[in-house]
MIDOSE-1310 file (N, C-alpha, C; in nm, 2 decimals, decimal comma, always signed):
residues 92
xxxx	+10,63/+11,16/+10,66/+10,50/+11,18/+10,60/+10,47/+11,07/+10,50; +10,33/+11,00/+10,52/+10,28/+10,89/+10,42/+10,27/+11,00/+10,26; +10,33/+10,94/+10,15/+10,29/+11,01/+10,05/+10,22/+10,94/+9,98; +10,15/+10,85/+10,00/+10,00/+10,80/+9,98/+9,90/+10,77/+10,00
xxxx	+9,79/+10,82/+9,90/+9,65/+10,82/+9,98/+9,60/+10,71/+10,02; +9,49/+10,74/+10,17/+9,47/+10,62/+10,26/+9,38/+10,48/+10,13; +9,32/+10,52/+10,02/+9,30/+10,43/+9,92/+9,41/+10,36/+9,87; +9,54/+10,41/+9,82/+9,65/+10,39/+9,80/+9,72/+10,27/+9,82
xxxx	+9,68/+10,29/+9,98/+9,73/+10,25/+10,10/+9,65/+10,09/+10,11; +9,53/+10,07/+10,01/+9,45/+10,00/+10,09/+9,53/+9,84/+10,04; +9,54/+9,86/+9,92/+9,55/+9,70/+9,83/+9,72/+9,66/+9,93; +9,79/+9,74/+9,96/+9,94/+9,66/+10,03/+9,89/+9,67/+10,20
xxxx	+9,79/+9,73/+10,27/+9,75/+9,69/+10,36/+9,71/+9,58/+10,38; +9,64/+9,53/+10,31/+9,53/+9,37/+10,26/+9,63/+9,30/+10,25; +9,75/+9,29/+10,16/+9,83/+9,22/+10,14/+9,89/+9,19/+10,28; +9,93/+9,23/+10,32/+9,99/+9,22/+10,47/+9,92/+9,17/+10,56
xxxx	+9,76/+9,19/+10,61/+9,69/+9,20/+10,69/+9,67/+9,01/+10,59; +9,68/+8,95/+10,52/+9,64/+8,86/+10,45/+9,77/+8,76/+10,48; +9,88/+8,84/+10,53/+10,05/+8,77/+10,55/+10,02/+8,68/+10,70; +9,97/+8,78/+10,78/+9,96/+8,74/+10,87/+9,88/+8,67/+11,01
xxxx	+9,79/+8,71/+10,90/+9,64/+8,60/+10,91/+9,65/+8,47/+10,97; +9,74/+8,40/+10,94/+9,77/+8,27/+10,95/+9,80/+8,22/+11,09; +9,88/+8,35/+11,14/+9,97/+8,33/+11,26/+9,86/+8,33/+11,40; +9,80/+8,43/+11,33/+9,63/+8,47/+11,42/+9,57/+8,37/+11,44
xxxx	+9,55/+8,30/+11,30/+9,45/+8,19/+11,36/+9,48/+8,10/+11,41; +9,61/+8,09/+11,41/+9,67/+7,94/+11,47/+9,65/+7,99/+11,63; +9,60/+8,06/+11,68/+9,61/+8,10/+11,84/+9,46/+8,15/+11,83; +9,33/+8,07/+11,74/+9,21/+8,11/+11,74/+9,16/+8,26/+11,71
xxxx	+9,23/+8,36/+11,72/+9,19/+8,47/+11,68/+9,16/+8,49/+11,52; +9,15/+8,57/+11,48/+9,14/+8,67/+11,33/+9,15/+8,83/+11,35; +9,19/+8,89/+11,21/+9,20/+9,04/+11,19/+9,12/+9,07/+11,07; +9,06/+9,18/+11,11/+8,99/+9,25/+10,95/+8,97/+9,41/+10,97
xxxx	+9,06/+9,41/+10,87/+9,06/+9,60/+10,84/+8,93/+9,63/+10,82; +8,93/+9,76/+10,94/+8,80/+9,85/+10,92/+8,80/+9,97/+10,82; +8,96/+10,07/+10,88/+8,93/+10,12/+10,78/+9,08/+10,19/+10,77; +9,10/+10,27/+10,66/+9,24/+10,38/+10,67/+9,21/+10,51/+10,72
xxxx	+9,27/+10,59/+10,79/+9,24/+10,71/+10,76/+9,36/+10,80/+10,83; +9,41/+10,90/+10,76/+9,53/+10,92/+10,74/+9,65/+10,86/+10,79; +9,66/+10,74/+10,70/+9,78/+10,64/+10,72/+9,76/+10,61/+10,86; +9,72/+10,56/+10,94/+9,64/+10,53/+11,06/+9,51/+10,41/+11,00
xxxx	+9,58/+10,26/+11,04/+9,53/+10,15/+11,03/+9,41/+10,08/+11,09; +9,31/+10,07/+11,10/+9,22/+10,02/+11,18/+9,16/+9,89/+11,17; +9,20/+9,83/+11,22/+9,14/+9,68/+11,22/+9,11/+9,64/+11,35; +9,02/+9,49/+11,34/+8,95/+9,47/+11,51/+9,02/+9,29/+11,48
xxxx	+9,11/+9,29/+11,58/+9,09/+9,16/+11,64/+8,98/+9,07/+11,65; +8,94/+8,95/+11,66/+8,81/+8,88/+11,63/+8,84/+8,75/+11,72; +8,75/+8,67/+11,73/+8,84/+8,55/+11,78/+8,83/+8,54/+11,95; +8,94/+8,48/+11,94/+9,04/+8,45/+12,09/+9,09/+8,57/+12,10
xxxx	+9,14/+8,68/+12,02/+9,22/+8,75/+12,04/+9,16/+8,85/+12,15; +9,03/+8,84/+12,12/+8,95/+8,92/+12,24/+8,96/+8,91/+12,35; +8,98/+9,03/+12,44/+9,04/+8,97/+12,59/+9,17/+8,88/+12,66; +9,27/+8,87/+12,50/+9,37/+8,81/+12,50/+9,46/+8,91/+12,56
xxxx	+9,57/+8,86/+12,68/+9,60/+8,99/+12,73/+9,79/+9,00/+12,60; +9,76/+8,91/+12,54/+9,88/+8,90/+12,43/+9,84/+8,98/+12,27; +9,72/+9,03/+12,30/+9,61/+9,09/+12,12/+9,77/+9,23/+12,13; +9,77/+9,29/+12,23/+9,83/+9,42/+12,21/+9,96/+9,43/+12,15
xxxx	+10,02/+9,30/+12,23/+10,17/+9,26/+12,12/+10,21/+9,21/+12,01; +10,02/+9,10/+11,97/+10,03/+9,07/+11,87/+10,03/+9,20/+11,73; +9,93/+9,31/+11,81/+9,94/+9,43/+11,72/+10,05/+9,52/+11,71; +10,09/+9,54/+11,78/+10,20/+9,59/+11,77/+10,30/+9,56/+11,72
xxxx	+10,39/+9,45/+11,78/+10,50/+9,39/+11,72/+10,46/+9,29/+11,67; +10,34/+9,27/+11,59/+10,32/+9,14/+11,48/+10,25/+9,21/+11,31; +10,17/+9,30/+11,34/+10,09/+9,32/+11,22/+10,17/+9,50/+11,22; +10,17/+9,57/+11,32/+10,23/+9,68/+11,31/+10,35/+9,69/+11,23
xxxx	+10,45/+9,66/+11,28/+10,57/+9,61/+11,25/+10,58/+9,53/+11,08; +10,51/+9,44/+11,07/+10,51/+9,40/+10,89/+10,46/+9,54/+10,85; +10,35/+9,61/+10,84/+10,33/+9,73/+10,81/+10,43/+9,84/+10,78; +10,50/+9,87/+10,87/+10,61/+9,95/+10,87/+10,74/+9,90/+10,82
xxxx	+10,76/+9,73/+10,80/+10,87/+9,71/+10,70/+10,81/+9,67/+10,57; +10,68/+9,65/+10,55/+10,69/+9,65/+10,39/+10,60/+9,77/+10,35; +10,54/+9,86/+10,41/+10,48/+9,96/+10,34/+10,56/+10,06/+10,35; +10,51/+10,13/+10,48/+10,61/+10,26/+10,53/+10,59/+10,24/+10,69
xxxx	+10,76/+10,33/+10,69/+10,77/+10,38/+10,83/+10,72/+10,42/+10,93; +10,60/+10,49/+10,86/+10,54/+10,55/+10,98/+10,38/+10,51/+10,95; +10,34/+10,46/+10,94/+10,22/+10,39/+10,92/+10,19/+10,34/+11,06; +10,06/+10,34/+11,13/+10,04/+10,31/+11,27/+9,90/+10,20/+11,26
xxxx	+9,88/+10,12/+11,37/+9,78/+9,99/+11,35/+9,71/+10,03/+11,47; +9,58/+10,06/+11,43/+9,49/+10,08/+11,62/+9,44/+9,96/+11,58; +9,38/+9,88/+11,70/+9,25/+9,79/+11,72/+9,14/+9,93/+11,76; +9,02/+9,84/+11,68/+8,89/+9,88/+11,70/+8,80/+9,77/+11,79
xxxx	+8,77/+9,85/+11,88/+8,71/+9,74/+11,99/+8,56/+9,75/+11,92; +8,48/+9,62/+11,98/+8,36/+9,60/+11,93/+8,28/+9,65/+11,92; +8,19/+9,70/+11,85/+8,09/+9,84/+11,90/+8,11/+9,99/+11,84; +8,29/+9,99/+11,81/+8,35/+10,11/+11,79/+8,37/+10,16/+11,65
xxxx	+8,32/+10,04/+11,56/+8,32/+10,08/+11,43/+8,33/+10,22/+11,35; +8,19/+10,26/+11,44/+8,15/+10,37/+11,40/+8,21/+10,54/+11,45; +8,30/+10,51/+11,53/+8,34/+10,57/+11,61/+8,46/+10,59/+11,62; +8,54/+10,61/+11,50/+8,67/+10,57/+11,47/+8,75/+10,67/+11,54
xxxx	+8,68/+10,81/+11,49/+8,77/+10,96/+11,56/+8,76/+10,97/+11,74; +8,69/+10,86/+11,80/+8,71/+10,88/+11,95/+8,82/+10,79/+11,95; +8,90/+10,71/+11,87/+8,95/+10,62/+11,94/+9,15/+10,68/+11,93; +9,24/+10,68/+12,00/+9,35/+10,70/+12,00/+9,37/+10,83/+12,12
């Protein structure tokens, strides 16, 4: 169990999502947090990463994974596909 709120959560999200930024662009893509909501991360790939059939391992074992070693353990990373902003509770 996250014992902090998904606001909490936001400023060492950024930090992280700001670590790894770098690695994204160097392969044309970008990331930008949409939103938190119960410790459940949401950001959209941007870029190249679109239709990259490598975005899902970049999320996973690239931005997920810093996530869960410098925040917490169980902290989870969805991509938000384009369009889906608004539509966060259909997506998982």
């Amino acid at each position: 169990m996250i014992l902090f709120s998904d606001e909490e959560l936001k400023p060492a999200v950024e930090n992280v999502i700001e670590k790894v930024r770098p690695s994204i662009k160097l392969d044309g893509g970008d990331i930008e947090l949409i939103d938190i909501i119960n410790g459940v991360v949401f950001v959209q790939l941007k870029g190249a990463c679109i239709g990259c059939a490598s975005s899902g391992t970049t999320l996973k074992f690239g931005v997920e994974r810093q996530m869960k070693a410098l925040i917490h353990p169980e902290i989870s990373v969805m991509n938000v596909p384009i369009g889906w902003e608004d539509k966060l509770d259909q997506l998982g």
